[in-house]
C-alpha positions in Angstrom: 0.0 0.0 0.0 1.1 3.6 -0.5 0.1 7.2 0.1 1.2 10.2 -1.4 -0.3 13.9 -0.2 1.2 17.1 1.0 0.3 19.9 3.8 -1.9 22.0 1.7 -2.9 26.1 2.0 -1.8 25.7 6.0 2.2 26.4 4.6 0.8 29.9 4.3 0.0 30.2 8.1 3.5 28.5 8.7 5.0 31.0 6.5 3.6 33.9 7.5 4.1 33.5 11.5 7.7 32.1 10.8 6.6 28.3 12.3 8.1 25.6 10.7 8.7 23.0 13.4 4.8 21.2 12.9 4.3 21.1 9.2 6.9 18.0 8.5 4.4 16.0 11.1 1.3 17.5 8.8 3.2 16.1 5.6 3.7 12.4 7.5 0.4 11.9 9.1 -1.7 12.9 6.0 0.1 10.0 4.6 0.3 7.5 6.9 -3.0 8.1 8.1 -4.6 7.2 4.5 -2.2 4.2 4.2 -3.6 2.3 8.1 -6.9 2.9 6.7 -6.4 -0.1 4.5 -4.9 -1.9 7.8 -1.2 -1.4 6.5 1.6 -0.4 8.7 3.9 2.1 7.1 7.3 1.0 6.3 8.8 4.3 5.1 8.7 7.6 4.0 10.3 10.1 1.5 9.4 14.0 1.0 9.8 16.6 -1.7 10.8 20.2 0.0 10.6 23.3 -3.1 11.4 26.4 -2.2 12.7 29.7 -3.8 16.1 29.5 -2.0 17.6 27.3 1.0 17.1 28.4 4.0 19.2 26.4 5.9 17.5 27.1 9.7 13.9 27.4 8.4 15.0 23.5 6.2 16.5 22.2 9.4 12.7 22.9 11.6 10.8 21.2 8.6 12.9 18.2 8.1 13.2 18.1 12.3 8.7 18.1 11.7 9.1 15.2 9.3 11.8 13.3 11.3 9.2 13.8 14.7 6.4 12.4 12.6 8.3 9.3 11.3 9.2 8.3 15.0 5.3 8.7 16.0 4.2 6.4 13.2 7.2 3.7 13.5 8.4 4.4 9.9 11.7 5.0 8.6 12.6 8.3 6.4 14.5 7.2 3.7 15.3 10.8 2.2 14.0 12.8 -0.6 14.3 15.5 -2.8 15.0 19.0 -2.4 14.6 21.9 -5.3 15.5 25.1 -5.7 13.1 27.1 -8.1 13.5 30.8 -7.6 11.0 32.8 -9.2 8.4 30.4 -9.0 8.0 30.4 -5.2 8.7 33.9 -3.3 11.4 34.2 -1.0 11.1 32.4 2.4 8.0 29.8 0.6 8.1 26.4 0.1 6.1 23.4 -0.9 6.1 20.0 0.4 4.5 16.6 -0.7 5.2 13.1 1.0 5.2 9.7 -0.1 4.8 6.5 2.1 4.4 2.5 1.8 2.9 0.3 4.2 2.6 -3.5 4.3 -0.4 -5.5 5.8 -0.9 -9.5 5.3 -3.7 -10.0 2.6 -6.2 -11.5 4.2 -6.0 -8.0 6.9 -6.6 -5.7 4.2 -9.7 -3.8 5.1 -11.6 -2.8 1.8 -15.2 -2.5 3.4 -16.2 -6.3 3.0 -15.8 -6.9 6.6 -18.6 -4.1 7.6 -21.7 -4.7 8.6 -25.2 -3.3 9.3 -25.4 -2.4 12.8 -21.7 -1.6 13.1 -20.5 1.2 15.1 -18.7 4.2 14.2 -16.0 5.0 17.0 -14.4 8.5 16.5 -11.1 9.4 17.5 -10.3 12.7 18.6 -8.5 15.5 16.4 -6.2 17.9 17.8 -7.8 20.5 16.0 -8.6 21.5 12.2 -5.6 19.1 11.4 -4.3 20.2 7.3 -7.6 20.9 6.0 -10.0 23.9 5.5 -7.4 26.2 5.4 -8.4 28.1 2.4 -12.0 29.2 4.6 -9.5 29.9 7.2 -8.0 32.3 5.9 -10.4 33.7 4.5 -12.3 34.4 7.7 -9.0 35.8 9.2 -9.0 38.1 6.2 -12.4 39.2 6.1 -12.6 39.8 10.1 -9.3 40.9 10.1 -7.9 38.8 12.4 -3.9 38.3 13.4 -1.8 34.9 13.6 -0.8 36.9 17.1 -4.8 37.5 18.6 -5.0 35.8 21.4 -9.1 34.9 21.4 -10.7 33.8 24.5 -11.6 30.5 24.0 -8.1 29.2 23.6 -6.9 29.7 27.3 -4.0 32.2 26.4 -2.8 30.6 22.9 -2.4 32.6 19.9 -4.4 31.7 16.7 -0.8 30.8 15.3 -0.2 28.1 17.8 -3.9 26.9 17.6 -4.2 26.9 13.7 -0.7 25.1 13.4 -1.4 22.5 15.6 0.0 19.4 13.9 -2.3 16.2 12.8 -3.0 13.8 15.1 -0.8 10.3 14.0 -3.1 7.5 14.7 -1.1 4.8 13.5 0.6 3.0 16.7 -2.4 2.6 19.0 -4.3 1.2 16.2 -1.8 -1.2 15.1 -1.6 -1.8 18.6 -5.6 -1.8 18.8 -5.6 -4.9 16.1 -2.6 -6.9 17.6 -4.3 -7.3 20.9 -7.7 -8.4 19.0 -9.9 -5.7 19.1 -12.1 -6.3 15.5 -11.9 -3.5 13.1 -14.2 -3.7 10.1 -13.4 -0.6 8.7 -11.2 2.9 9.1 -11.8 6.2 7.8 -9.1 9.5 8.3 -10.8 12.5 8.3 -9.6 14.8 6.0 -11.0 16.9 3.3 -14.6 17.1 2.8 -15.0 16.3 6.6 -16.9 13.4 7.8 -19.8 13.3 4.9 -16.7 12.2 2.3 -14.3 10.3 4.5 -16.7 8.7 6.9 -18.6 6.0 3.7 -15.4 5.5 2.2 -15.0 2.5 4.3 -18.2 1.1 4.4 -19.7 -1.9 2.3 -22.3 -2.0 -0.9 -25.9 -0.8 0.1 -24.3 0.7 3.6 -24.5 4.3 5.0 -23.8 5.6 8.3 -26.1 7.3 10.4 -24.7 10.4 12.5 -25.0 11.4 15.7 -23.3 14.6 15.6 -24.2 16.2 19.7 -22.2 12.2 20.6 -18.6 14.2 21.0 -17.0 17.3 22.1 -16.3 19.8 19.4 -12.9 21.8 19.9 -13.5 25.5 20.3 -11.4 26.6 17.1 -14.3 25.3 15.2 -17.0 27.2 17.6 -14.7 30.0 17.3 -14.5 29.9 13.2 -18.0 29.3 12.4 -19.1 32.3 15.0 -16.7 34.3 13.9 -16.9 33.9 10.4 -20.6 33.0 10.4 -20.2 29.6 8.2 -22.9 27.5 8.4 -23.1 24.2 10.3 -23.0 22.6 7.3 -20.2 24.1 5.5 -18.4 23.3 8.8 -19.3 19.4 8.6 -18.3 19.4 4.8 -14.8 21.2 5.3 -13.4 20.4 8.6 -12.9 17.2 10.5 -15.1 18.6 13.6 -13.1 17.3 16.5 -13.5 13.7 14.6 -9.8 13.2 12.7 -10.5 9.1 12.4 -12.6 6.7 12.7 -13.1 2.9 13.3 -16.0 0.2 12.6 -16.5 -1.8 15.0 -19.2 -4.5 16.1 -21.4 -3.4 18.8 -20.6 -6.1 21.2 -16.6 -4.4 20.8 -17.9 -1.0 21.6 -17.0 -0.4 24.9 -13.8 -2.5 24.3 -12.5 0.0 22.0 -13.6 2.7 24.0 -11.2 1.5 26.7 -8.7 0.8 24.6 -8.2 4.6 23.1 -8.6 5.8 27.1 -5.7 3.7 27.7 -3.7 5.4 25.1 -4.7 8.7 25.8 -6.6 9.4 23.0 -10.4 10.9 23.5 -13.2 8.5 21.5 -16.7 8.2 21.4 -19.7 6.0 19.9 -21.0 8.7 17.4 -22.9 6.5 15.0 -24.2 3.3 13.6 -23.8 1.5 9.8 -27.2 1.1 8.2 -28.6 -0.1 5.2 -28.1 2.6 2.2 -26.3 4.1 -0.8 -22.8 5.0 0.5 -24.2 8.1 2.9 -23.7 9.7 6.0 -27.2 10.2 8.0 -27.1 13.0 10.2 -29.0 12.1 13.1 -32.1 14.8 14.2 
């Protein structure tokens, strides 16, 4: 199995508050989050830096991100590629992209065959808006007029730099963990663009949909904050933004509270937030 994505519109944010020590953890998780869905543990792990012109201290925080994110998901980093383009990318910029390959026994692979009706949905908590959405981000900061430096209320003293570069959670080890020690997964879905209504049927069956119960978790404030603040619609929120939800697992319901304790014991938040019934491939928000 292998991914390939990069960080997205949030290198702006890293660029423009002179952060560069999370975005090598973005590039690795949105990769090796995609390749466990498929039950595969990721082997290793190469990235592509462009930029305008080295910069040798802002390189040495990226590849010190991308190093940190290899160690949380148990992969090696092979190397990769590094271009200069001047002219093409103004000074201090830089793109990245990632590329990863994982390996899982054939008759692990989870492809959606294994779901079933009656399943139950297990989210996993983000750490906030992850590497998605950040076009509507900005945007709102634009349009209010809001600094990377405001410190808003709701996040207890942090600026909006610190909150919107949060890295994305890695999931990988507690759920390779989670499958060693016999918990059954049917199915896993990572969160990422197009929020749970896109991400969320991807794993399920033929004739399957999931039904939503969106008031069955704690939503982080930064999403309060952004849809308040830029007045987005709860809908646009669900459709761009991971919610508080950055994976998901399908699970029987006699393995419910099981899994449950399991995440607790790894210190990551989860809830029951929805059941598999029959349907064409959709999420069900729940009344």
């Amino acid at each position: 199995m292998s991914g390939t994505d990069g960080v997205g519109t949030k290198l702006k944010l890293a660029h423009q508050s002179d952060r560069h020590d999370t975005v090598g953890i973005d590039l690795v998780a949105m990769c090796v989050n995609d390749v466990l869905t498929s039950g595969a543990e990721p082997l290793f792990f190469l990235d592509y830096i462009a930029t305008s012109t080295l910069d040798p201290a802002q390189l040495a925080q990226v590849v010190a991100g991308i190093a940190a994110g290899c160690r949380q998901s148990g992969c090696a980093l092979l190397g990769g590629e590094t271009a200069e383009m001047p002219g093409f990318y103004q000074p201090g910029e830089y793109d990245l992209a990632g590329f990863c390959v994982g390996v899982v026994e054939k008759s692990q692979i989870l492809d959606g065959s294994q779901v079933r009706v009656g399943d139950v949905a297990i989210g996993l908590a983000s750490q906030g808006i992850h590497s998605n959405g950040f076009s509507l981000v900005r945007r709102i900061l634009e349009v209010t007029g809001q600094t990377l430096s405001d410190r808003p209320t709701p996040f207890n003293g942090k600026s909006l730099a610190e909150e919107l570069l949060t890295p994305t959670q890695i999931y990988v080890q507690p759920l390779l963990a989670a499958r060693r020690a016999g918990l059954e997964i049917h199915g896993m879905a990572h969160i990422t663009g197009g929020g749970l209504p896109e991400n969320l049927p991807r794993c399920l069956g033929p004739d399957q949909s999931l039904r939503l119960t969106p008031d069955a978790w704690v939503v982080p404030p930064i999403f309060t904050w952004l849809a308040d603040t830029g007045g987005v619609a709860r809908s646009e929120m669900f459709n761009t933004f991971n919610m508080g939800i950055g994976f998901a697992v399908l699970v029987p319901p006699t393995q419910v509270e099981l899994t449950l304790q399991w995440f607790e014991s790894q210190e990551i938040r989860a809830w029951a937030i929805g059941e598999v019934v029959p349907g064409s491939a959709e999420l069900i928000f729940e009344d």
